[in-house]
Legacy VTK file of the C-alpha trace (Angstrom):
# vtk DataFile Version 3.0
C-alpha trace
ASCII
DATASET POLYDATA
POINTS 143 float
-25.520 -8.498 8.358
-23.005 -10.874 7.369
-18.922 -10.233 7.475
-15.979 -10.618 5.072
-12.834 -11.621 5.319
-9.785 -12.921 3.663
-8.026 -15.885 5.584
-4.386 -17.459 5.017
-3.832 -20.950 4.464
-0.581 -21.819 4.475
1.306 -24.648 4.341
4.440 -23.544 6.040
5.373 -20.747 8.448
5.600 -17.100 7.165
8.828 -16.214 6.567
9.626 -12.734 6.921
13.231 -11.084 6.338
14.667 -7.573 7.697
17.281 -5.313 6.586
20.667 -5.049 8.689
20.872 -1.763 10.483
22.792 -0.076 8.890
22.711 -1.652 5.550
22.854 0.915 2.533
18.912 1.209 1.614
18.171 -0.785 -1.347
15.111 0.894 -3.764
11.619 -0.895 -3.814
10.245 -1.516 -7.398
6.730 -2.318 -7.351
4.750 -3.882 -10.091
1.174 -4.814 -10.921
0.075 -8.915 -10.572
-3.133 -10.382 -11.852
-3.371 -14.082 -12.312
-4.361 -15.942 -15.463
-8.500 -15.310 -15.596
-9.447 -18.975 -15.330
-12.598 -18.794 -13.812
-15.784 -16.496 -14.506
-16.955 -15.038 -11.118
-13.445 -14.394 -9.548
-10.895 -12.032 -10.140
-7.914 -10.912 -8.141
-5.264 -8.292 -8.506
-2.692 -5.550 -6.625
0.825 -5.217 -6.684
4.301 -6.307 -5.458
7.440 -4.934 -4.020
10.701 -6.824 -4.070
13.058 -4.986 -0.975
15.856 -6.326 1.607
15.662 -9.768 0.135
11.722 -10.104 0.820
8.786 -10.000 -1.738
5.715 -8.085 -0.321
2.508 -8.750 -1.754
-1.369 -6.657 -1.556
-4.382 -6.321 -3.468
-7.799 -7.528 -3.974
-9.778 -10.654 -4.178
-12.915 -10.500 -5.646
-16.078 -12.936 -6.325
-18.954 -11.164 -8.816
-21.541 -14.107 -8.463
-22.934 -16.683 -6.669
-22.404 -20.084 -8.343
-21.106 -22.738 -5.545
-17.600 -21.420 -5.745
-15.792 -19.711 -2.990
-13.028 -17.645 -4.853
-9.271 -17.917 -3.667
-6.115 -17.209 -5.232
-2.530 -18.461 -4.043
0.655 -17.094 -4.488
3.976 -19.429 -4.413
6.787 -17.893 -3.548
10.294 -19.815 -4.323
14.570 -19.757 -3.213
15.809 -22.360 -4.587
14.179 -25.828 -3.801
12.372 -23.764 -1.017
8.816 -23.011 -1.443
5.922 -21.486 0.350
2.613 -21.292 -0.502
-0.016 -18.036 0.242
-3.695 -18.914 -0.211
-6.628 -16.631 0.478
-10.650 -17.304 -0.154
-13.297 -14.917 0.868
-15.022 -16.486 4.189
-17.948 -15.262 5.861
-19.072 -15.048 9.487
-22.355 -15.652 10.952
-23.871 -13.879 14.168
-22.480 -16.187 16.635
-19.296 -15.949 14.932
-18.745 -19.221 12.753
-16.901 -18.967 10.100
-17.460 -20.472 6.320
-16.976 -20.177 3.040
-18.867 -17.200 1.063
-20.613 -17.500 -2.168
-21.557 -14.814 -3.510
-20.619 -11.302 -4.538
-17.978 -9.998 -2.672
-14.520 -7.924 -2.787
-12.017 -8.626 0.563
-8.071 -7.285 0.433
-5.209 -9.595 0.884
-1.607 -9.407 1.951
1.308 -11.581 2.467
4.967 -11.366 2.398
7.997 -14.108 2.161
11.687 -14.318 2.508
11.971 -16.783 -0.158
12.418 -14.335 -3.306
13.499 -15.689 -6.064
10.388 -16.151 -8.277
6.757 -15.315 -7.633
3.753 -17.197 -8.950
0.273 -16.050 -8.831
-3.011 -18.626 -9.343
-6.682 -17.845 -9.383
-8.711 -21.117 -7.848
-12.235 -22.136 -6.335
-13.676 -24.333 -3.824
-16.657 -26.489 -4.547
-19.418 -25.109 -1.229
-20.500 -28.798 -1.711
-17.052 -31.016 -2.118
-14.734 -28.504 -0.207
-12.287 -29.735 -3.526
-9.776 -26.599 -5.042
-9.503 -25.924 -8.398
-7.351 -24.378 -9.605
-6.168 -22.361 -13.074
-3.235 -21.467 -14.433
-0.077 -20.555 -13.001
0.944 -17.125 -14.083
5.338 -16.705 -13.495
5.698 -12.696 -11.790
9.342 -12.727 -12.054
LINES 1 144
143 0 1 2 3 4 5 6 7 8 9 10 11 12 13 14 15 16 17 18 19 20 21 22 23 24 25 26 27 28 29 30 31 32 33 34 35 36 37 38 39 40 41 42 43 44 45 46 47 48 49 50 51 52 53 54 55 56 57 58 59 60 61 62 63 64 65 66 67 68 69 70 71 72 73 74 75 76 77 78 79 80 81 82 83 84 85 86 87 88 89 90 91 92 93 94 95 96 97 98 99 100 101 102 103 104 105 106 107 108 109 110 111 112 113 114 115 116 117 118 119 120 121 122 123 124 125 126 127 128 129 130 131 132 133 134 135 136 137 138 139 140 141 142
């Protein structure tokens, strides 16, 4: 039986913000993201909450076929010249606990979070089972 997963690659550290104690509470809006659908096979989608200065992202990344692709979709979050980057792909695990890259049909949930919140991007991508190269569509602006 094989294993699914979702795994992080970042290119910075996770940046993660907290409320003062004692800080008035400030309301959480959340709203729907889906990226652009550049790629048959993969989709992704969930929502996001902006609260205490931090943008908190979930949902689901999903690959409906087996065609040499891995799916993955990143997420860039911004603050000024600041940026950090959120990938995820759908890897699998064999019985003596290697990991690589899935192809096939498969649905994993992801999560991240940042401190940097002043825009959000979302983009749907793939990685070549053969090259290990990322493609990737277009960028879709959240807020």
């Amino acid at each position: 039986m094989r294993r699914f997963a979702a795994v992080a690659l970042t290119a910075g550290a996770l940046l993660t913000g907290t409320a003062l104690a004692g800080a008035p509470a400030e309301a959480a809006t959340t709203h729907n993201w889906a990226p652009y659908n550049s790629y048959g096979g993969v989709s992704a989608w969930g929502t996001y909450t902006r609260q205490g200065g931090s943008t908190y992202v979930t949902g689901y990344l999903r690959d409906s076929k087996k065609n040499g692709w891995t799916a993955c979709v990143r997420f860039l979050f911004t603050e000024g010249s600041k940026k950090y980057w959120s990938r995820f792909k759908i890897v699998g695990y064999t019985s003596s606990g290697t990991q690589y890259n899935y192809d096939g049909k498969a649905t994993v949930k992801i999560k991240t979070s940042s401190s940097y919140s002043w825009h959000l991007w979302v983009q749907e991508c793939g990685r070549n089972k053969k090259t290990g190269q990322y493609l990737y569509g277009k960028g879709k602006k959240l807020f």
